[in-house]
Structure formats: C-alpha cells, structure tokens
C-alpha positions in Angstrom: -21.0 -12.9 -1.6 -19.2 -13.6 1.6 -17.3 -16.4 -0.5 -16.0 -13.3 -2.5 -15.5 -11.5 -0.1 -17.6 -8.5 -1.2 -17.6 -5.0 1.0 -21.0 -4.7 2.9 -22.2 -1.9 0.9 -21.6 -3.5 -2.7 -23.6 -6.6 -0.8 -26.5 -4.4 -0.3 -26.0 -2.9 -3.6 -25.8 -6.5 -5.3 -29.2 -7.5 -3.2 -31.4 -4.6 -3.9 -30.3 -4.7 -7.9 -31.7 -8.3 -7.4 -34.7 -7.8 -5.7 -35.8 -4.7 -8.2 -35.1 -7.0 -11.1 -37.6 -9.9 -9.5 -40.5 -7.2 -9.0 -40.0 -6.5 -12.2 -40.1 -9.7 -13.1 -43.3 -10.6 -11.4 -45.2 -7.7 -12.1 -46.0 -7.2 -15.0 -44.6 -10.0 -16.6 -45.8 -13.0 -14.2 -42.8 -14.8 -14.8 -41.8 -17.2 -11.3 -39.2 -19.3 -12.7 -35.6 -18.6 -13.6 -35.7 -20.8 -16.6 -38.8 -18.3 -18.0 -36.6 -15.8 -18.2 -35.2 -14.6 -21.4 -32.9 -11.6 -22.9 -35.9 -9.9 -23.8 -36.9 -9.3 -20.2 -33.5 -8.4 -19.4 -33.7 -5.6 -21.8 -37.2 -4.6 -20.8 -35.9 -3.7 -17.5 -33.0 -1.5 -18.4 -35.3 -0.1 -20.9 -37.5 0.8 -17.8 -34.5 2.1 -15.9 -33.7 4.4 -18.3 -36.9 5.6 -18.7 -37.4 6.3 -15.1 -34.4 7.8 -15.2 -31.2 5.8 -14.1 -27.6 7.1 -15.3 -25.7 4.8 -17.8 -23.4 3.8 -14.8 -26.1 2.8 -12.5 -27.7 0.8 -15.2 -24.2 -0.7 -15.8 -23.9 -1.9 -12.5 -26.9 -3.7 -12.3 -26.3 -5.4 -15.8 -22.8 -6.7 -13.8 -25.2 -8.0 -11.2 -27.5 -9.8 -13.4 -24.4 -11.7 -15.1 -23.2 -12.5 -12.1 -26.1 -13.9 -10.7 -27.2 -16.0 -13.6 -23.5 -17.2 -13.9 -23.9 -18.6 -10.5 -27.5 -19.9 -11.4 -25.8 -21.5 -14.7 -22.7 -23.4 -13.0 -25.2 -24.3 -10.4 -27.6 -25.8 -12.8 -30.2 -23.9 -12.0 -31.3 -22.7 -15.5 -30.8 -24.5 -18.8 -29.5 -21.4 -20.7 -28.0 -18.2 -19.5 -30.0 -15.2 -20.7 -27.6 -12.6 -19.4 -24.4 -14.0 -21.5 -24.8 -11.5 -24.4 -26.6 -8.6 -22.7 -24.8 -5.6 -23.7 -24.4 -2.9 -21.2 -25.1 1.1 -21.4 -22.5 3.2 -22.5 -20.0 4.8 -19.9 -20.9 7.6 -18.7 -17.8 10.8 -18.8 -19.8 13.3 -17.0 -17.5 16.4 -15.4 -18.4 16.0 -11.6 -19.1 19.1 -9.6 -16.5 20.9 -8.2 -16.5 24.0 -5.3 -15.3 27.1 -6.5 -12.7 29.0 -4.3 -15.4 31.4 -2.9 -17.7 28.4 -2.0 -14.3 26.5 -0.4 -14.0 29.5 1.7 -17.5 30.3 3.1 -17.8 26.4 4.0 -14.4 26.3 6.0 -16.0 29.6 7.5 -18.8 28.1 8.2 -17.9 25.0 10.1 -15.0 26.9 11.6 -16.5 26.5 15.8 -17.1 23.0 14.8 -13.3 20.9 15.5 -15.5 17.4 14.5 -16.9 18.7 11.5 -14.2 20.6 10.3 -12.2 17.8 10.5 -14.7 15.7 8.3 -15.0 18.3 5.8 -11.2 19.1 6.1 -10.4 15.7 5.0 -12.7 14.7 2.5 -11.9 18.1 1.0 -8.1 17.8 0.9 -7.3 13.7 0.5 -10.7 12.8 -1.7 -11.6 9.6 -0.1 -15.0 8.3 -0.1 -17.3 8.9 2.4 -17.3 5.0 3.3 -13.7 5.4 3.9 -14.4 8.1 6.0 -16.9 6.6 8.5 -14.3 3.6 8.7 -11.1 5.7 10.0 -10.1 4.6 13.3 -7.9 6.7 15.1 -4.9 4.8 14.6 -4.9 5.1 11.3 -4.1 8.6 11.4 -0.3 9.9 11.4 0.4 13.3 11.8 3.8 15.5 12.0 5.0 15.9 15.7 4.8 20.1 14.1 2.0 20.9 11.5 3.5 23.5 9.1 3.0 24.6 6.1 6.7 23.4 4.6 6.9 20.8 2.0 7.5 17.6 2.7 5.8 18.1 6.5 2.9 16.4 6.0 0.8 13.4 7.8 -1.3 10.0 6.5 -4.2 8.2 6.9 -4.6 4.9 6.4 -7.7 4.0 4.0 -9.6 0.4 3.6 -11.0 0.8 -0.1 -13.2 -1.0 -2.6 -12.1 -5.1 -2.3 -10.6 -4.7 0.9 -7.8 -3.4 -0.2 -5.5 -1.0 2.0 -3.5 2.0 1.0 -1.9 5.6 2.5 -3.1 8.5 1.6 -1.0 11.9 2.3 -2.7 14.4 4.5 -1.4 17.7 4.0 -0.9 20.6 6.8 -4.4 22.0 6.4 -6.1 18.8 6.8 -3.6 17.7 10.0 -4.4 20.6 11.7 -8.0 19.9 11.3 -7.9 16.4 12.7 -5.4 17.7 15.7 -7.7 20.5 16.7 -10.2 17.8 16.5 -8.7 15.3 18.6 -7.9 17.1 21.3 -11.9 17.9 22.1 -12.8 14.2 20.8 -15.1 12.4 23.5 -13.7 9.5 25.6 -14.8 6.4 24.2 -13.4 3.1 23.9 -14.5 3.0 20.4 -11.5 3.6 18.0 -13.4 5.1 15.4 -12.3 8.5 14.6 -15.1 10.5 14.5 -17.7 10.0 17.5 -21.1 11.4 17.6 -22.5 13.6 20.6 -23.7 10.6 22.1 -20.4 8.9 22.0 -21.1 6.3 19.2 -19.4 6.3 15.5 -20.7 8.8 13.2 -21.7 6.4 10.1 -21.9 7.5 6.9 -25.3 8.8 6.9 -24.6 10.8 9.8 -21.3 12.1 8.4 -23.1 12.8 5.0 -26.0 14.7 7.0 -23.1 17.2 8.3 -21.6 18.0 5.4 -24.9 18.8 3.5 -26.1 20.6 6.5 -22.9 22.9 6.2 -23.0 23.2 2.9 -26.5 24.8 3.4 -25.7 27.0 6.1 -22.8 28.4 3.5 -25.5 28.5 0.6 -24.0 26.2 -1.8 -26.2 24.8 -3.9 -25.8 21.6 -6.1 -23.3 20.1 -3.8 -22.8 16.9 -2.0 -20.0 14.9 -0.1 -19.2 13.5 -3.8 -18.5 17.5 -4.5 -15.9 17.8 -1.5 -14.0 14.6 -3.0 -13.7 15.8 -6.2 -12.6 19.4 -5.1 -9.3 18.8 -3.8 -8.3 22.6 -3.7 -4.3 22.7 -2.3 -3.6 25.9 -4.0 -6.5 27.7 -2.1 
C-alpha cells in the first residue's frame, strides 16, 4: 500500500475488507491457508454481505480488494491459482442521493448562524461539495478569498483540495461560502497549526469531529435523513 501510494483512509479501508474476509474465512469455514481458498468461498462471502445488508458499491469495493490482494499473493507465489481472477462483482449501484430542500437549507444556516467555525464548515461543504476528508485536510493557506466579498459575478475565491490519489485541484468558492470562512477567520484561535478549522482546545477538527457538527446542526434544525454526504450533494447557489 505505501508502494502505491494509497490515501490513509482507502488503507484502512483496504485492511479492514481484509480482515472481515479472513474471519470469514476461519469461521465457519476453517480454512487457514491461502491455497484452500477457492471462488466458491469468495462468493459465500458477498453472498453474506448482501444478506446482512451491504449496498452493491460496498460489496464492489471489497471484491476490488480481494483481486488485488490475491494478485499480489499470485505474482508473489504465494498461491498456486488465483481464485479471485473471474469473480464477478455486484452491479452499480444509481441510487439518487439526498438532497436539502430550500426550507431545510435555510433553518440550518439559521441555526448555525452564532457559530463563525461551524458555519464556515457547513458553508463550504454546502456550496463547493468536497468531501468531508478534504475538509478536515484544508490548511489555511489553501484558501483564497477576494480582497471584497460581493455578490457580483466573477468575484469569487478558491480553495485548494488534496483528493482521492493524491491528486490536487481548485475549487471555486463563491461569495456566500467566502464570507463564511472570513467571518470565521477572524475569531479562529492562535495556533501554529495550519489547519483551517481548530477545535476549542486548539487542535485540528478531524473528520469525526467535523462530521459530529454538522449532524449535531442538522438536529437542532430538525432535518431528518441527512448527513455531511447530504450537504455535498446539495450545492444550492440559487437559494
């Protein structure tokens, strides 16, 4: 994994698929060996995935990690026969994400209006869709705003995002969304940290603790159903 360079989150992703796969393996089917395993046992375990109730895209992700550890096991002779070449993966899944209405939009920015920090966190995921990884990542350099924040076209700012594979790219911030992140900065704590959003105690809000905000505001606003995923995929510029 660190070969590939992998992000840290699809390396814990890519273990834990692992390890569920070799409980499986052990119990029930008491199978130790790599070169005991066959397609059939493959298939038993998405078969138990989906009947305990795993979407088709999770289930898709862990048949990618299962052919990409048993290539690794095959061009490392460690098995005599790859069970995992012809595995065939669940269908993807199309599924309409949730999306906030422009009532529920409102009565979140209303409540989380006394709050410059979490506005801003809400602010941004809500108006440039990134993921909440992303998010947790910003450091404050990576944020450029317009020396004025109006609402005119073209006068808007940018924040720099590291994405899935390490890869960098821009993504426009428009007024609402830099007036958020200014309000917030000039109330952020001191800190030599240059992570953008700082907790009360002056470390970087991860993205548990960012994640616990927005649910907690989106409670306080009673919206049901909704999660950060519902704030990326809202992306209201009209409202």
């Amino acid at each position: 994994m660190a070969s590939r360079n992998l992000a840290e989150r699809t390396r814990r992703e890519y273990s834990n698929d692992l390890k569920g796969f070799f409980a499986f393996l052990g119990d029930p089917l008491h199978i130790h060996t790599l070169d005991g395993i066959r397609r059939e046992h493959l298939e038993a375990y998405l078969a138990l995935l989906d009947r305990r109730g795993f979407t088709g895209n999770t289930r898709r992700r862990k048949v990618a990690t299962l052919r990409s550890f048993f290539l690794f096991a095959e061009e490392a002779s460690l098995l005599t026969a790859n069970p995992a070449r012809k595995l065939v993966p669940p269908e993807r899944e199309h599924l309409q994400p949730r999306v906030l209405t422009e009532g529920e939009y409102k009565r979140l920015q209303l409540a989380v209006a006394h709050e410059p920090r979490d506005a801003a966190v809400i602010e941004v995921l809500l108006q440039t869709g990134v993921r909440l990884s992303e998010l947790a990542a910003l450091k404050v350099p990576d944020i450029e705003l317009p020396l004025k924040i109006t609402k005119d076209e073209g006068n808007i700012g940018s924040i720099r995002v590291m994405g899935k594979g390490r890869k960098e790219r821009t993504v426009t911030l428009n007024w609402k969304g830099c007036k958020a992140v200014k309000a917030y900065l000039r109330v952020r704590p001191e800190t030599d940290d240059p992570r953008l959003f700082i907790t009360k105690f002056g470390e970087p809000a991860g993205p548990r603790a960012i994640q616990h905000v927005v649910h907690k505001y989106l409670s306080q606003a009673g919206i049901p159903h909704a999660s950060v995923h519902t704030l990326r995929h809202t992306l209201p510029p009209i409202w």
